[in-house]
C-alpha positions as CSV (number, residue, x, y, z in Angstrom):
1,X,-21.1,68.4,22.4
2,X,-19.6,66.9,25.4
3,X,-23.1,64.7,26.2
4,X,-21.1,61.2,25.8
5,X,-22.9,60.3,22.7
6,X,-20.6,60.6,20.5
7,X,-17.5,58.6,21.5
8,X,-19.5,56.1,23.5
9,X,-21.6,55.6,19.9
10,X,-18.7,55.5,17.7
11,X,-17.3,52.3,20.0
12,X,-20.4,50.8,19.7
13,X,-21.0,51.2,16.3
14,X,-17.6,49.7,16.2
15,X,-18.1,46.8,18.1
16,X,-21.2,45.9,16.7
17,X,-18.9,46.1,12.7
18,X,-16.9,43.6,14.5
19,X,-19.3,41.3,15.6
20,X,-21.0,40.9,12.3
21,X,-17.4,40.1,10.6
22,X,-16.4,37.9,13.4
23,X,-20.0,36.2,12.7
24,X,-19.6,36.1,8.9
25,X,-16.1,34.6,9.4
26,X,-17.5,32.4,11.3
27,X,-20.3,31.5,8.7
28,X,-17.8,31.3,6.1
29,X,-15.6,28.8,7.7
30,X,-18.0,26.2,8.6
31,X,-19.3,26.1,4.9
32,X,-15.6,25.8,4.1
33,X,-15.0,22.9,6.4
34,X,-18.5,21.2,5.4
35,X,-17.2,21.3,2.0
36,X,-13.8,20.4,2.6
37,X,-15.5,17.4,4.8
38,X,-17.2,16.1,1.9
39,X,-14.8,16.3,-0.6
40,X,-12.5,14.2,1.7
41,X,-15.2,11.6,1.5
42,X,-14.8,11.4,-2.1
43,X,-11.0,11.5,-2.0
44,X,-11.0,8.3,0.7
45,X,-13.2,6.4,-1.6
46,X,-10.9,6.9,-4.7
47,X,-8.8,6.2,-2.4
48,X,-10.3,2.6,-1.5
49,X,-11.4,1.8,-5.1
50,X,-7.4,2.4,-6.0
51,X,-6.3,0.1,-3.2
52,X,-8.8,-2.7,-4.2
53,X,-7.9,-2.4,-7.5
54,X,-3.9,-2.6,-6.8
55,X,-5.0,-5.8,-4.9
56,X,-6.4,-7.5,-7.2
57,X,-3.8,-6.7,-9.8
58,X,-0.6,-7.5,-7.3
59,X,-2.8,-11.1,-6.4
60,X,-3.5,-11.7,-10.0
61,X,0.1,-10.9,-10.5
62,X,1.1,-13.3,-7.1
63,X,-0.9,-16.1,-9.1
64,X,1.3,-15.4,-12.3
65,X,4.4,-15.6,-10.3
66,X,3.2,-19.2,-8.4
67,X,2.7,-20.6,-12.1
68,X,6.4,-19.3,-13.2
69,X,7.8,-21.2,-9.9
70,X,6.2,-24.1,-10.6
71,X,7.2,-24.3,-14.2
72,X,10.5,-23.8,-13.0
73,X,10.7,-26.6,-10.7
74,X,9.2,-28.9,-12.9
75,X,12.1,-27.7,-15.4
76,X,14.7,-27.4,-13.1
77,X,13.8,-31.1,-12.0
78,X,14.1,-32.1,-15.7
79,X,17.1,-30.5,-16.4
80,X,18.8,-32.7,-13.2
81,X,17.0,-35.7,-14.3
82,X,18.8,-35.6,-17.8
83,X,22.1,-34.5,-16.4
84,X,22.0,-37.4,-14.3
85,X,20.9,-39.7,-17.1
86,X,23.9,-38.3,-19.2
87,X,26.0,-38.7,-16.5
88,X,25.1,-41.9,-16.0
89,X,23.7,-42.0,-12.7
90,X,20.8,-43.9,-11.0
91,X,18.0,-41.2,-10.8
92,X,16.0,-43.6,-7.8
93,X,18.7,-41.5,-5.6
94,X,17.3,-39.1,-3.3
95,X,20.0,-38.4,-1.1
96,X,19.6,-35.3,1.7
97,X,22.7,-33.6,0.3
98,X,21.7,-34.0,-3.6
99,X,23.7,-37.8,-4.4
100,X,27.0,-35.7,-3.3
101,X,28.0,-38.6,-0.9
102,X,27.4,-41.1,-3.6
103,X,29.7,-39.6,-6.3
104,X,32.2,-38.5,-3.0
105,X,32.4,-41.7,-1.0
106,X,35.5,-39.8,1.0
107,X,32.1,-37.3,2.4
108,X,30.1,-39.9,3.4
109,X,32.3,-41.3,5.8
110,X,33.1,-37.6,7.5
């Protein structure tokens, strides 16, 4: 009974149990990661089409917002057109500080 078989055996037998786990791990992860690989693929080209797509919406959106200003200005420029009509100004007056030294003669001389 004492011929060294039997323990020597039973640590074999164990290692080679853990070698074919460690193997299969081993198997098992790199599908995992292949998998997980590809599925990030997908998720960075949702990703993209999402990005275009908020592009185009905040340029489209930009546009809008260039159209507002200039509709703005154009009524903004009315509105001081008018006032200076009412007010019976000369609107050929395009002084640098808005016509404020020709309605305060006491600025323009500071």
């Amino acid at each position: 009974m004492t011929d060294g078989s039997g323990p020597a055996s039973a640590f074999e037998a164990a290692i080679h149990r853990l070698d074919q786990a460690v193997t299969q791990l081993d198997l098992r992860l790199g599908a995992l990661a292949a998998k997980a690989e590809s599925g990030a693929g997908d998720l960075f080209d949702q990703d993209r089409s999402r990005l275009a797509a908020d592009l185009d919406a905040s340029r489209g959106r930009e546009r809008e917002l260039e159209a507002a200003g200039l509709q703005a200005s154009a009524a903004l420029g009315r509105a001081i057109a008018d006032i200076r009509a009412a007010l019976g100004e000369d609107g050929g007056e395009d002084d640098e500080d808005g016509g404020e030294a020709a309605s305060h003669p006491q600025a323009a001389e500071a």
